[in-house]
C-alpha positions in Angstrom: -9.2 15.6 -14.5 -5.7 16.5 -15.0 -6.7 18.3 -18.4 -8.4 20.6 -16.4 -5.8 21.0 -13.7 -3.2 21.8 -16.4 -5.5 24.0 -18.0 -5.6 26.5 -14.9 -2.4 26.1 -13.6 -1.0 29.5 -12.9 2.7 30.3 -14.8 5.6 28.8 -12.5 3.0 26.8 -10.9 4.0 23.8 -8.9 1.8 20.2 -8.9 2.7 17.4 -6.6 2.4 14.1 -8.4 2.2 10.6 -6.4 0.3 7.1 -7.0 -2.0 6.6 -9.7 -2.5 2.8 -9.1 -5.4 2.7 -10.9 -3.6 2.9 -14.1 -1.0 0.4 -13.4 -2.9 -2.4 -14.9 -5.0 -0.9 -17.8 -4.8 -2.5 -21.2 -4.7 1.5 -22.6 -4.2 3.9 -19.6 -6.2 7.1 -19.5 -4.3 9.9 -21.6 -3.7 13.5 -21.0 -4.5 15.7 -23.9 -3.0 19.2 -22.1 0.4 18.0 -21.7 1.9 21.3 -23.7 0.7 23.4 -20.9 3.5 22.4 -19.3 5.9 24.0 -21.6 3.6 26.6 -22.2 3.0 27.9 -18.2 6.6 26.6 -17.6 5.6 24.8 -14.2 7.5 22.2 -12.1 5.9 18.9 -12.2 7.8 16.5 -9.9 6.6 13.1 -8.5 7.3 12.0 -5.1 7.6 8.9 -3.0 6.7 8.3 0.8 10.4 6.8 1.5 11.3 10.2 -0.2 10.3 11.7 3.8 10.9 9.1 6.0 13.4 10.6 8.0 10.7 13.3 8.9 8.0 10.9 9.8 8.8 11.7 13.6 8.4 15.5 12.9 5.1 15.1 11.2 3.3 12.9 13.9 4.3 15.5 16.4 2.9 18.1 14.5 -0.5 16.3 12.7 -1.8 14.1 15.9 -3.1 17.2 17.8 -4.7 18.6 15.0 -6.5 14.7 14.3 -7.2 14.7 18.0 -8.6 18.4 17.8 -10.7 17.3 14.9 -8.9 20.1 12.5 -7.7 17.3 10.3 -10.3 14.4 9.5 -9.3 12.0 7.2 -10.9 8.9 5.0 -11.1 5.6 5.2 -12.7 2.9 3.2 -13.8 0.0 5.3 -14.6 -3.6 3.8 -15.5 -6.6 6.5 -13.9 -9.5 6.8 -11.1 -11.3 5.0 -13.2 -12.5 2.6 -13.2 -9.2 0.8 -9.9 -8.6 1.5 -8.9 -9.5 -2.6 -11.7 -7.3 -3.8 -10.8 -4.3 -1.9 -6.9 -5.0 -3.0 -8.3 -5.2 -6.3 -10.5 -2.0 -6.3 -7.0 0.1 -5.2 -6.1 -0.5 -9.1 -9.2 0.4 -10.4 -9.7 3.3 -8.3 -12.5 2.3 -6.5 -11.7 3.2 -3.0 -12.0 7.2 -1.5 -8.9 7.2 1.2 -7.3 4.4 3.2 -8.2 1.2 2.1 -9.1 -1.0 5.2 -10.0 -4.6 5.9 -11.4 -5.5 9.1 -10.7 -9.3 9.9 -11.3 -8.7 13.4 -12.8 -6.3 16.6 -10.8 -6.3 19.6 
């Protein structure tokens, strides 16, 4: 997929990178092929990590929360039951398996 992103990435585009965890335990990972647009369209291409932000967690909640509560923001998450499937679902994060928040329910209150 990234082939194509590169592909039509606009000149002095930016792309966010973060994650990937279903490459971290390939025997051969997944390779790029477009990797010259970068020099080509001259783009920044900078990863990120959550404890990057941290110290604006507080300013996000304030401002996302209404908008889940409104139902302007929905969001995704992959539910397996029971703790039995607990390793499973762990292990389908590094295959890519899951769409959104991977979530094991071991119990309902």
């Amino acid at each position: 997929m990234l082939d194509a992103v590169l592909l039509n990435m606009r000149v002095f585009g930016r792309i966010a990178a973060c994650g990937m965890i279903s490459q971290y335990n390939l025997d051969q990972r997944e390779g790029v092929c477009t990797l010259m647009s970068i020099v080509y369209k001259r783009f920044h291409f900078e990863g990120f990590s959550a404890p990057d932000y941290y110290h604006l967690y507080h300013k996000f909640l304030d401002i996302v929360l209404p908008y889940i509560r409104e139902g302007k923001i929905a969001y995704i998450e992959d539910i397996v039951e029971g703790l039995e499937k607990g390793p499973e679902a762990v292990m389908g994060l590094f295959k890519g398996r899951n769409v959104g928040k991977q979530m094991v329910v071991v119990a309902h209150e």
